[in-house]
Phi, psi and omega in degrees: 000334192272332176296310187296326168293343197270344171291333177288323211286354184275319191300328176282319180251046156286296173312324153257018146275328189275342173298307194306298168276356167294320192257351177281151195285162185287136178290349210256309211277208163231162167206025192301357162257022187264024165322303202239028148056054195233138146253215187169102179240138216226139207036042119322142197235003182224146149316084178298176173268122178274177187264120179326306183309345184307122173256300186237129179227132208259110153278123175224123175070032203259158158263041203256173215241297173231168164248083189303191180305124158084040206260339204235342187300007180245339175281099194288322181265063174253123164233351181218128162244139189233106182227115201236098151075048163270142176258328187276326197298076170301330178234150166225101159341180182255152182061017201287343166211096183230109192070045178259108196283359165237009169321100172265350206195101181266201028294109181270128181235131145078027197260032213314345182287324195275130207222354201220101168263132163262123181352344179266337202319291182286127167199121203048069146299020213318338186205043163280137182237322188211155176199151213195096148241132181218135181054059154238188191292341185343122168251354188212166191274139211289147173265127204201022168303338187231081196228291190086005196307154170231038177285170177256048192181073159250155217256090170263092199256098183237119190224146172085045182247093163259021168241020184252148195233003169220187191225087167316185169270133188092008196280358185242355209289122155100011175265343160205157183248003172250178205293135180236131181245103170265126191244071176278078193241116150109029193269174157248019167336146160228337185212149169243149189277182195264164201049010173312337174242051171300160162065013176276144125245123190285103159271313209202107166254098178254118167266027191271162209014037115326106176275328192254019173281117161252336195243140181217065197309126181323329169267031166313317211224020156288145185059027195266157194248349204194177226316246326351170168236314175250147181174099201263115172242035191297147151081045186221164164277018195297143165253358212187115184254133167313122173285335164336131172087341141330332190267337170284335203312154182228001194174144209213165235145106192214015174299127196052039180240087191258033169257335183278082176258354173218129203250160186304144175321150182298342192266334123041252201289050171328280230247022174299137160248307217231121174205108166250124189222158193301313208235133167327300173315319174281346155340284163313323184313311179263006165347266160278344152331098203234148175290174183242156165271079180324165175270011184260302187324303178349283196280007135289314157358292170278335170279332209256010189313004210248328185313161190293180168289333216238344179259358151326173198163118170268129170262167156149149186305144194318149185271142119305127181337153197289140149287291213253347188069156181327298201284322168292327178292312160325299266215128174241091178267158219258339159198152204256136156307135191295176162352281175287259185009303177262027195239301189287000170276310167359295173302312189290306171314307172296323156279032190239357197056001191245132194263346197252088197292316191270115188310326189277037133202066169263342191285350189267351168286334185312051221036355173330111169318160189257346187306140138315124173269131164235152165321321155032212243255336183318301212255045143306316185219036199347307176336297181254002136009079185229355166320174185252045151323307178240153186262123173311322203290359192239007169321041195305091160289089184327305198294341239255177192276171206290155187207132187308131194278153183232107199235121168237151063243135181265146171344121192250165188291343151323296180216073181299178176297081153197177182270180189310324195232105180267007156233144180318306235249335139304303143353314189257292184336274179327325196262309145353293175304314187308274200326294187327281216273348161292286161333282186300340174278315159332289170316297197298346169270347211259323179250012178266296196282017176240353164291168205264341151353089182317146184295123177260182151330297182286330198264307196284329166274349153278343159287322172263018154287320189265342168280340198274323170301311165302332173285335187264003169292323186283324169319295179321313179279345177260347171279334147306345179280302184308264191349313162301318183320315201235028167313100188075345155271033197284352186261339135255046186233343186326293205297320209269317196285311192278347165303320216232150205344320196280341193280308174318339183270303172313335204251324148336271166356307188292289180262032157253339156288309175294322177270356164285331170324278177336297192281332165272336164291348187278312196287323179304319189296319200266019158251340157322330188285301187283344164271352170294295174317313179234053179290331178269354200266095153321332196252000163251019207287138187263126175281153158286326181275003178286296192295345146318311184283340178313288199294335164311288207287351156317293184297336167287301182301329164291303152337290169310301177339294181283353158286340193277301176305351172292333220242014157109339179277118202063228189159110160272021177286335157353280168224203207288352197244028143071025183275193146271063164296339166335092144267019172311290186304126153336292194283001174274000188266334164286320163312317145284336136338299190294310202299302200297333180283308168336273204315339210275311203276328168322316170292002153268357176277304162343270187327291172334294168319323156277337177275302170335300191316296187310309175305318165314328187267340173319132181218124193270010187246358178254142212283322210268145184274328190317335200283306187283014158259331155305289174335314190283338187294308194266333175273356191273323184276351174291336180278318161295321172300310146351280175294331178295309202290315216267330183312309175274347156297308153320336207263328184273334169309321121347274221257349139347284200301303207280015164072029172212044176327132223218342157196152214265157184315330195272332147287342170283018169266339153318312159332311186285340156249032166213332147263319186309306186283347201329304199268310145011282175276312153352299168233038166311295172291018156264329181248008177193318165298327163295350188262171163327296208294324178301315176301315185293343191271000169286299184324333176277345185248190200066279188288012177281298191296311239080028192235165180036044191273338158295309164320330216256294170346269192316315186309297172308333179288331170292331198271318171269351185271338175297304204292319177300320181245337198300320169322295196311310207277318178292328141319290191312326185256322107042299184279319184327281158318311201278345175287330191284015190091330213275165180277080197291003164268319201296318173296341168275358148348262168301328168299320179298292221275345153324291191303358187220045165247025193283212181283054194235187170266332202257061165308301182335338213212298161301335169315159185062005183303356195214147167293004182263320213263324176327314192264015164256113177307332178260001160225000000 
């Protein structure tokens, strides 16, 4: 009898000794929290048997090797696992979190050890919410196809992997069957494949600091059933976004991605609102840009118009608790704490009790009940709705009117919303100007090196008046090109035109033709000045090779000029027509300062020089004015064109510099076609096509061919009778005068301007010396 008692008394209270260690914390473990049913376990190197009843389990600092199969399958309530700073855990098994039908929320932290998921490990996961691997050994992207959720928000965060390098096809297919948020940031991706995000509805893609992402395959978001909404590619190398997938977008997140110089059309991006982005410039593309109202909407619109106000309704998917909070979604930080850094918050967290460290998902950590979010008291009154139940960025407004994209950075006065040449009529002008100062310089090198002429002084400093002139034509001309190219796009050709090389070339161009322009019309006045002046003086007579050496050190000093903004002193990337606007820096504001004062005093140098010429030629005892009013005629227009190019461009340039700007780029490109090129085009016809000697060497290269040979004929005959008599017969009078008493000072006038009425270019200014020569306006 005592046996049989001592046998009932064990059978009953077995079942409340095995309840009893079933439910008592693992001696390995903590359990200072099981109010709220949390263990916390720490240096363990094997999985002990938890208590069923276990809702949250912490591993911190553990040694485990794997997480075998079924490692969790006696916790009937788990709903949160947390695994942290294992340096051993090399594996995750086929079943290691399998069917625990109340999981909501996993997390792998810090396992650098760990390399191997087996495609099972997660598997029928039905009310998995969030899954969070950060910093581990992973070389390749983890499979995670058979999870199954059927949450209606699920949360996919995988970050700080730099040895995993593409995103495959299929990577997201079967991980839910509801709206999926992927959060890849800070990966070593280089390429995501085409369909990666097949079989999705795409809420939220974040890619930001990928630093080695460049390919993003145009069909990445082929077969996706739904958005993307959000798609943040900052801090990334993408050059390029696929338009597949594009037309849900509501918010495009493109910050400091400063390979992404061109973005897909604009018409793209139907539901776009929100677009933050690298270059000021794309910015414009969505300028006017608004959504539309397709025409099947049109006529529901209209149909349903008559219905109340109060049976409307706005749909769109539920807001889910913050992930990132306000302020982290804003915020792109540009560098993340290394390792140890984030191992020791890791730690600070845990003994805070609060494990959940990383700002992109603590508000979802934030005590939030584990209850199914159902509609419940929310869609009562959608109408008066103003909680932050629903995300505006997710409004679907059946109804509603066109609505403005709102994009930042916005457009600087540097570079507004237009295209390079912004008004039609520029547009037209520049290519005009361009041809003109092209053509006409041409010609004039095409018959200074082909005359039959020994090279003189004057024939050499006009060839490198008409090559430094042909060059800003060619400027002219490559900015008119673009401008046609990029004609209603510029904003998105902006960034590749104003980066890269042809704008650099332009802006060379620009400014090594105008200031060699500047410095050889300077060296013409003065020897026009200085052969006027000492015309009799043989022995100070100007050489070719002294204006070689001149234009040589011309030619460095202009060089240097136009180089200097490549190598960082200004820029010519600043705005679209390639000047050197740049003035942030002390030294580019001496640098264009020192240019603008250059150009002020040559043109004083210029004027001086033609007013000496005038005084020279004046001659106050001959009665008739006509000789000295052409002169004064032709020198008032070598001077005003002068002054047309350079004045108003020194002058908004000035005050540009000195930070008191007087007009905006975009009229100063009128300057730029319509003064800037003046003297460009002006003087080929001021220093040569318009003079005499010049008309005669067309007729003579003319008459090479068969053409013009009388003409050619009449020319030549002048040209030797000039070189044959003009010294002797001015001598004779010369002598003349001087038997007659007369004044060889009052009288040396016209013999000095006799030497440079021969066979020269500078007509302009020597022509007309005589009263024989005075009733031909041309020669």
């Amino acid at each position: 009898m005592q046996v049989i008692t001592c046998a009932l008394f064990t059978l009953v209270t077995l079942p409340i000794s095995t309840v009893s260690e079933a439910d008592s914390c693992p001696a390995v473990c903590e359990c200072s929290e099981w109010k709220s049913h949390t263990i916390s376990c720490f240096d363990i190197d094997i999985l002990p048997r938890f208590p069923a009843s276990t809702e949250t389990l912490w591993l911190f600092e553990t040694r485990l090797s794997s997480v075998p199969a079924d490692a969790f399958a006696n916790m009937v309530n788990i709903s949160r696992i947390y695994i942290s700073v294992d340096m051993t855990l090399q594996r995750l098994e086929k079943h290691s979190f399998y069917s625990l039908r109340k999981i909501t929320h996993i997390e792998i932290r810090n396992a650098k050890s760990l390399t191997y998921i087996d495609p099972e490990a997660f598997k029928n996961l039905t009310n998995l919410k969030y899954l969070g691997i950060f910093n581990t050994g992973l070389t390749y992207f983890p499979d995670l196809r058979n999870i199954h959720s059927n949450d209606m928000n699920f949360i996919l965060e995988i970050v700080d992997h730099p040895h995993i390098t593409e995103i495959p096809a299929n990577s997201f297919h079967g991980i839910t069957s509801d709206v999926l948020t992927v959060m890849l940031y800070g990966n070593g991706f280089r390429e995501i494949q085409h369909h990666a995000f097949n079989g999705t509805k795409l809420d939220q893609v974040d890619l930001h600091r990928n630093r080695d992402l460049t390919k993003m395959d145009e069909r990445a978001f082929a077969g996706t059933i739904s958005g993307p909404m959000l798609l943040d590619v900052s801090l990334t190398g993408i050059n390029s976004l696929p338009t597949t997938g594009m037309g849900s977008l509501r918010e495009l997140k493109a910050r400091n991605a400063w390979a992404l110089k061109k973005l897909p059309a604009i018409k793209t991006f139907k539901h776009l609102t929100i677009a933050n982005l690298t270059y000021p410039s794309h910015c414009c593309g969505f300028k006017n840009l608004k959504k539309k109202r397709g025409f099947l909407e049109y006529i529901i619109c209209n149909l349903t118009a008559f219905y109340d106000q109060h049976h409307k309704r706005s749909v769109g998917p539920l807001r889910m608790p913050s992930l990132q909070g306000e302020s982290v979604a804003e915020t792109i930080p540009d560098e993340e704490p290394n390792d140890g850094h984030r191992e020791r918050e890791s730690q600070q967290d845990w003994w805070r009790g609060d494990f959940h460290g990383s700002l992109h998902y603590h508000a979802y950590f934030g005590g939030q009940p584990d209850e199914d979010v159902g509609f419940g008291e929310t869609l009562k009154n959608p109408q008066e709705d103003t909680s932050q139940d629903f995300d505006s960025r997710y409004d679907y407004v059946v109804c509603e009117e066109g609505e403005e994209v709102e994009c930042a950075p916005v457009p600087d006065e540097f570079n507004p919303c237009e295209d390079i040449m912004g008004f039609g009529f520029l547009r037209v002008s520049v290519w005009f100007v361009s041809l003109l100062a092209v053509l006409g310089n041409v010609m004039v090198l095409l018959v200074l090196l082909t005359s039959h002429y020994k090279l003189s002084v004057s024939r050499f400093l006009m060839c490198h008046l008409a090559f430094a002139d042909l060059c800003m034509g060619i400027y002219l001309l490559l900015i008119a090109s673009v401008d046609l190219h990029t004609q209603a796009e510029y904003f998105n050709h902006a960034i590749d035109w104003q980066t890269g090389p042809g704008c650099g070339l332009a802006g060379f161009f620009s400014v090594f033709a105008s200031e060699l322009s500047v410095y050889t019309l300077t060296v013409i006045t003065l020897e026009r000045w200085y052969a006027i002046t000492f015309a009799m003086r043989l022995d100070r007579k100007l050489h070719l090779h002294h204006a070689a050496a001149v234009m040589l050190g011309g030619w460095v000093f202009c060089l240097l000029l136009a180089l200097l903004p490549l190598v960082g002193v200004s820029s010519y990337q600043k705005v679209s027509i390639c000047l050197p606007m740049d003035t942030q820096s002390t030294v580019a504001q001496v640098y264009i300062l020192s240019v603008l004062v250059l150009n002020i005093l040559a043109f004083l140098v210029i004027c001086a020089c033609y007013f000496k010429i005038y005084c020279a030629v004046h001659n106050p005892h001959y009665r008739s004015g006509s000789k000295d009013t052409n002169i004064a005629k032709r020198m008032a227009v070598l001077i005003f064109t002068d002054f047309l190019c350079m004045a108003p461009i020194s002058f908004y340039a000035m005050s540009a510099v000195l930070n008191r700007p007087l007009i905006t780029v975009s009229n100063s490109k009128i300057l730029l076609v319509l003064f800037y090129p003046l003297n460009s085009c002006a003087n080929p016809f001021l220093y040569a096509i318009f003079t005499k000697a010049f008309r005669g060497d067309i007729f003579i290269l003319l008459s090479k061919v068969g053409l013009c040979q009388q003409r050619a004929q009449l020319f030549r005959g002048q040209t030797v009778s000039s070189k044959g008599s003009s010294g002797t017969s001015q001598v004779r009078r010369d002598k003349d005068k001087f038997r007659k008493g007369g004044s060889g000072g009052q009288e040396e006038v016209p013999i000095h301007l006799k030497k440079c009425s021969g066979h020269t270019y500078h007509q302009a200014v020597c022509q007309q010396t005589s009263p024989e020569e005075s009733q031909s306006p041309n020669t």
